[in-house]
C-alpha positions in Angstrom: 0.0 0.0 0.0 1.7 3.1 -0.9 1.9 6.4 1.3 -0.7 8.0 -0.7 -3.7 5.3 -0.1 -2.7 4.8 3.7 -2.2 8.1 5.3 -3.0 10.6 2.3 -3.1 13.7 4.4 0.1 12.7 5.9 1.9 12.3 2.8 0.2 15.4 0.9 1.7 17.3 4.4 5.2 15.7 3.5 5.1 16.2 0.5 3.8 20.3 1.5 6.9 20.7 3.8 9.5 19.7 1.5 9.1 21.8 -1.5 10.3 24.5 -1.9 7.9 27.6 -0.4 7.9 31.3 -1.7 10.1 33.7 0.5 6.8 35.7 0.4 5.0 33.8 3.1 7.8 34.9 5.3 8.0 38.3 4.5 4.5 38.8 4.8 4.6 37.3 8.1 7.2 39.6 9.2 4.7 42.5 8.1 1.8 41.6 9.6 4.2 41.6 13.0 5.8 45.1 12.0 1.6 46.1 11.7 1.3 45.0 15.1 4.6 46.9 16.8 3.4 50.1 14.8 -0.4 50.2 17.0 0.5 52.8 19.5 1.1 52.3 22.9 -2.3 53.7 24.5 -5.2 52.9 22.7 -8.2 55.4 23.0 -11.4 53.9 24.0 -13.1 54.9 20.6 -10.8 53.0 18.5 -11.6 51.1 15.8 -12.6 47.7 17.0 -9.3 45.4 16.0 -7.6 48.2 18.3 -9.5 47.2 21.2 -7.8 43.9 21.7 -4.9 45.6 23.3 -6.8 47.0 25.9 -8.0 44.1 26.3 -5.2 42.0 26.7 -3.3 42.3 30.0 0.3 43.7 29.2 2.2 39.8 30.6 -0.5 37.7 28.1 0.3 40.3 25.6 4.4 39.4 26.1 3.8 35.7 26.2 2.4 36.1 22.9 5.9 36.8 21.4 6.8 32.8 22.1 4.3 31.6 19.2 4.2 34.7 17.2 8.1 33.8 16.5 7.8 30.2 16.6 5.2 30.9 13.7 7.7 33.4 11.8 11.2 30.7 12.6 8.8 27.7 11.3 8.0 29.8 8.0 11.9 30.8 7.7 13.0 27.3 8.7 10.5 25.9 5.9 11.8 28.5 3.3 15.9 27.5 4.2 14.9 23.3 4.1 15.3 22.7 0.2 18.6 25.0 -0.5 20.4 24.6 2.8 21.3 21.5 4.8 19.3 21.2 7.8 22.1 23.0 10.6 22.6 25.4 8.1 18.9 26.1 7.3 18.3 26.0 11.2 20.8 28.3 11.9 19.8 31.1 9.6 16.3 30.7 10.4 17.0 31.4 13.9 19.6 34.1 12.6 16.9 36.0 10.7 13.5 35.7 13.2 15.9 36.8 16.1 17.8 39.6 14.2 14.2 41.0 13.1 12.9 40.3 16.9 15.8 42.6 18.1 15.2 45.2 15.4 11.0 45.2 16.2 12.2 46.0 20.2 14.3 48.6 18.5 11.7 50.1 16.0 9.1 50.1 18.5 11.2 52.8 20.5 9.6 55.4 17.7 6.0 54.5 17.7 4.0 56.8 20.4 3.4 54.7 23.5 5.4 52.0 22.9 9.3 50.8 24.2 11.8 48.0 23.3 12.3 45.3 25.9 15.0 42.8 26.3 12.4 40.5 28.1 10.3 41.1 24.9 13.9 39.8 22.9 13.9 36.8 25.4 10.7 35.5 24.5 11.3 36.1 20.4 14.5 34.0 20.6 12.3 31.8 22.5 9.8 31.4 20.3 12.3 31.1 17.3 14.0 28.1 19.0 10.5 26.5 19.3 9.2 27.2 16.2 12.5 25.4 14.4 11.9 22.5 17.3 8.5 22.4 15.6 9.5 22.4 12.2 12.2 19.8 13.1 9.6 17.5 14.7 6.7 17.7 12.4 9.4 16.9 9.4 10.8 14.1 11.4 7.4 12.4 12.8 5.8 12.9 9.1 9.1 11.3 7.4 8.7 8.4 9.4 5.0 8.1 9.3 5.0 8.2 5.5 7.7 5.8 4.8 6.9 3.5 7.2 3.2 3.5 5.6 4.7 3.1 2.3 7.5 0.5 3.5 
């Protein structure tokens, strides 16, 4: 029975993770986080309604949030780096990339009203980005083995 017939989401998901993926799904990540560090640090009460959710976030929930936000962003760059680069090498520079742009977000956010960098903030990206290239990692690994050892 081949991959396909036993486990076909599995294998289509295999089959998803090792081709390789536009830089743009990356990027684009890395502007809709830039969108969220430019939303001023006090929000009035009459904002627009998808402003709301930071008053409605406490501040710590809102810092834990950097932990999957750059998991999310380190997966994506660890993805794009998997077909050119070896897997250290494609590891390393994902983690080089999402925690470079971590540490220049804490920076930028020094200029928007409100707002201030924070190395705890830069603890919890590099956090998230080791994570997010643990989870890439392990979903490769567990689906490699799953679909071989359906089609073997």
């Amino acid at each position: 029975m081949n991959t396909q017939q036993h486990h076909p989401v599995l294998a289509q998901l295999h089959t998803w993770l090792n081709q390789q993926p536009s830089v743009l799904w990356p990027v684009l990540y890395m502007l809709a986080i830039f969108g969220l560090s430019s939303v001023p640090g006090v929000i009035p009460e009459d904002a627009a309604a998808p402003y709301q959710i930071f008053n409605w976030v406490p501040p710590a929930i809102q810092n834990l949030l950097h932990i999957p936000v750059y998991a999310g962003l380190a997966f994506l760059w660890r993805w794009y780096w998997a077909v050119p680069l070896r897997p250290l090498a494609a590891t390393l520079m994902a983690l080089l990339i999402t925690i470079s742009y971590g540490v220049f977000d804490e920076w930028y956010q020094l200029f928007v009203p409100g707002r201030y960098a924070s190395l705890t903030d830069v603890l919890f990206n590099s956090i998230g980005a080791g994570l997010g290239v643990l989870a890439y990692s392990w979903i490769n690994r567990t689906l490699y083995t799953k679909t071989s050892t359906a089609s073997g």
